[in-house]
N, C-alpha and C positions, 0 to 999 in steps of 0.2 A: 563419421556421418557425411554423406554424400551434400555439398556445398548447396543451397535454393539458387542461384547464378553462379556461372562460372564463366569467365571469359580469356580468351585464349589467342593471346599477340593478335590482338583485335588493330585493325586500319579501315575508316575508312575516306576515301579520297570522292569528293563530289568531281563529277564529269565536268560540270560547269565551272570553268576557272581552273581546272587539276587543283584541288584546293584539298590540301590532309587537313582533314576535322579531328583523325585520332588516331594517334602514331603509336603505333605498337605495345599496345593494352593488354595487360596482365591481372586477372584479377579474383577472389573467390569469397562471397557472402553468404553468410551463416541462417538457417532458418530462427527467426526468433530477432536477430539482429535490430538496432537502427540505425542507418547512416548518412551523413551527410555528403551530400558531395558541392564541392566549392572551386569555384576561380572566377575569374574577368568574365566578361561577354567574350565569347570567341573562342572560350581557353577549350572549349569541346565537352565542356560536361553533360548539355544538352543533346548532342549530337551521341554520346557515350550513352545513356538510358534511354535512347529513343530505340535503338539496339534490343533493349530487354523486349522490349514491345510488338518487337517485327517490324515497328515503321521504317525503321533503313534496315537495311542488309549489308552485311560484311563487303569492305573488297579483297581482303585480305583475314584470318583468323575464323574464330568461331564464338559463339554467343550460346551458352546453355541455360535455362530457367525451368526450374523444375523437372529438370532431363530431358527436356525438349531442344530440341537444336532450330533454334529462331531466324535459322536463313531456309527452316524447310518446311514451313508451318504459315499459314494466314495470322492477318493481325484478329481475324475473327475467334482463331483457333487459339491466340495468346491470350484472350479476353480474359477468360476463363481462370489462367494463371498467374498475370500479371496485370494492373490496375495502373491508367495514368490519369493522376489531376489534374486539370489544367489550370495554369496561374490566375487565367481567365477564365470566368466561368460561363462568360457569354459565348465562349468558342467551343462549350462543352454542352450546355442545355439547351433543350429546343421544344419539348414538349409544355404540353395546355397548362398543364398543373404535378405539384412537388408529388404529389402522389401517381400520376401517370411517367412521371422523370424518374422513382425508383423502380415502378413495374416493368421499364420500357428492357432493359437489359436481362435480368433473368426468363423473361419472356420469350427473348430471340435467341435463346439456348435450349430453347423444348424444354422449360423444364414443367411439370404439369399446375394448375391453377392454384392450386392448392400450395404448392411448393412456391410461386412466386408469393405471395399473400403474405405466406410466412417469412419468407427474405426480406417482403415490404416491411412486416411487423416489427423482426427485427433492426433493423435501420430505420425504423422510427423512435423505439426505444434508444437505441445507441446512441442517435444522434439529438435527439429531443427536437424533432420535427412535427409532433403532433398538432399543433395551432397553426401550422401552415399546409397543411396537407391540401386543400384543394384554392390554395392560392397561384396563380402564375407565376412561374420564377423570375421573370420580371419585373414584377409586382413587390417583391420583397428584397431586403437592402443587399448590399455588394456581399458585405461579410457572411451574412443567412447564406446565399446564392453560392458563396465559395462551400459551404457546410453541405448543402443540396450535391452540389458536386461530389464531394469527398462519398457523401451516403448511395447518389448512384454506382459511383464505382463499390461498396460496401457489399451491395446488393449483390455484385456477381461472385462474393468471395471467394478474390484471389489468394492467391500466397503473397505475392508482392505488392505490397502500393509505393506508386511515384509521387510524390505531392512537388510541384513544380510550385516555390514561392508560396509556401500554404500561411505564411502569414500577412502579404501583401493584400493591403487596403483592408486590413482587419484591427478593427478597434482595441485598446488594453483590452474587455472583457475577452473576445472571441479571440485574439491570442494566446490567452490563458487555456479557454477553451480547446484550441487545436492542441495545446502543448499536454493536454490533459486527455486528448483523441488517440493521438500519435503512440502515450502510452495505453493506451487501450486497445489499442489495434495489437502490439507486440504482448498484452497477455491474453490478450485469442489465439495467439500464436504466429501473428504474421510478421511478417520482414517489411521492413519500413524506410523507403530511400526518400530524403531532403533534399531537394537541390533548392538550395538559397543562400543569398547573402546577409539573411540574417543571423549572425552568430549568436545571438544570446539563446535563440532557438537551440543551435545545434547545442553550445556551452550545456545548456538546460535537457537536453534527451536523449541527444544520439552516442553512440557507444563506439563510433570510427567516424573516422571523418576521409574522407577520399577528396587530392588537392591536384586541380588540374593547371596545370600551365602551359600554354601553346601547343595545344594539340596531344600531350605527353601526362600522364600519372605521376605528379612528382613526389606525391607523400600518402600513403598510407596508414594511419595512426592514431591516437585516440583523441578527444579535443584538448585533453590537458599537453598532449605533446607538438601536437601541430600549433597552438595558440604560445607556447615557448619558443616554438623556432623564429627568430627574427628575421634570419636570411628569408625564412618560406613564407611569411608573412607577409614581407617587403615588396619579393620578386611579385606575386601576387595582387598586389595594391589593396590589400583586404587587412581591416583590423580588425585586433579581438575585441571583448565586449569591455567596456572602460573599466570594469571592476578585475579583469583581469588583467590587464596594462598597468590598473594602480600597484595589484600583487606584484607583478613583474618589474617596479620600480621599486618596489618595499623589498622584495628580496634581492636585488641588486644594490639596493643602500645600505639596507641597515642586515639583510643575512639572516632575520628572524624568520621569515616566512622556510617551512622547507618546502614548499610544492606550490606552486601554479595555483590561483585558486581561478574558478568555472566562477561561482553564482555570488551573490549578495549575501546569503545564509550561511557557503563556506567562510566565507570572508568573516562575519560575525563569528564564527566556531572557530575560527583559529586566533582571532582577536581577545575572547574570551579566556583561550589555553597561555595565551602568552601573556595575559594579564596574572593567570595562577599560578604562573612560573617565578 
């Protein structure tokens, strides 16, 4: 099966400063997938899925999403195929009201009245926007406003969504909720990239983790394996989620544990087995 992105000894260097944002990128995701992508501010991870989008252009390599070669297409013509959230949602919406914010996009792709409506419909359902539909997105709180975001992009279903920090400034409930989104988007079928540093997120959905450090792809791999590596962790300055670090001292002490645990619930199921043992 032919990859939903493929990217191919990707570089690219801003003019301003000769500054490499992303040194010789290699990479291929799955339709269906979720991933995370992770490092420092700077480490280019941003500057690497702004690529999928069209917003930057190669200086070097190539960028494919959904068979489309994204140094040769408008960021209008990627709409269609690829989805960016924005962390902020006030850098994203602009219209009167949540209901004119999901129409606004399937709208500017000809699609007929009738077909927008229905897009709207469903991204009301999906998202459980109905009680807010003709309030001003300013009007309603940060987290709502992130969710409005997430549903306008919904509305043009793409294959890929970017969710840039989708749980920043978001309450326990609407945490749950996105973590609860995220797998709903991947059994519609779409591919789902995270860029954040929130790990208990990634530990909790995503199924690769992609680890940038200075410009460079240094780890490829699943969260159980990337949240083991100490060296990758360290270089990094990023730690795992604390119930994974207690694992990681419990199986370094005492040798009971055999695998990394991810979540709170692992952690309780392997506590359990080793109690029956």
């Amino acid at each position: 099966m032919e990859p939903i992105v493929k990217v191919e000894n990707l570089w690219h260097i801003y003019p301003t400063g000769n500054v490499t944002a992303v040194r010789d990128v290699s990479l291929e995701i799955n339709k269906g997938e979720i991933l995370g992508v992770i490092g420092q501010n700077g480490s280019g991870k941003t500057t690497l899925v702004k690529h999928f989008i069209g917003l930057l252009k190669p200086t070097k390599g190539k960028v494919f999403v959904s068979g489309l070669d994204t140094s040769k297409h408008l960021i209008q013509q990627m709409a269609v195929k690829v989805g960016y959230v924005y962390q902020n949602p006030n850098h994203q919406l602009f219209a009167r009201t949540v209901r004119d914010e999901l129409r606004f996009g399937p709208k500017n792709i000809g699609l007929t009245e009738e077909e927008v409506e229905e897009r709207v419909a469903q991204a009301i359902e999906f998202f459980d926007l109905k009680n807010i539909l003709d309030v001003h997105p300013y009007r309603i709180s940060f987290p709502l406003r992130k969710l409005v975001g997430m549903a306008s992009v919904y509305t043009m279903r793409p294959d890929v969504f970017i969710l840039d920090e989708p749980t920043t400034g978001q309450d326990n409930i609407t945490t749950q909720t996105v973590y609860h989104l995220i797998r709903k988007l991947r059994d519609e079928g779409a591919t789902v990239l995270c860029v954040a540093h929130d790990m208990i997120l990634l530990a909790e959905t995503v199924d690769r983790m992609l680890v940038m450090r200075n410009s460079e792809l240094i780890m490829d791999a699943t969260p159980r394996e990337v949240f083991s590596d100490y060296e990758i962790m360290s270089s990094t300055h990023l730690t795992p989620p604390q119930i994974t670090t207690l694992s990681l001292k419990l199986k370094e002490k005492y040798q009971k544990l055999d695998q990394t645990v991810l979540t709170i619930d692992e952690m309780v199921d392997k506590v359990k087995n080793l109690s029956n043992k």
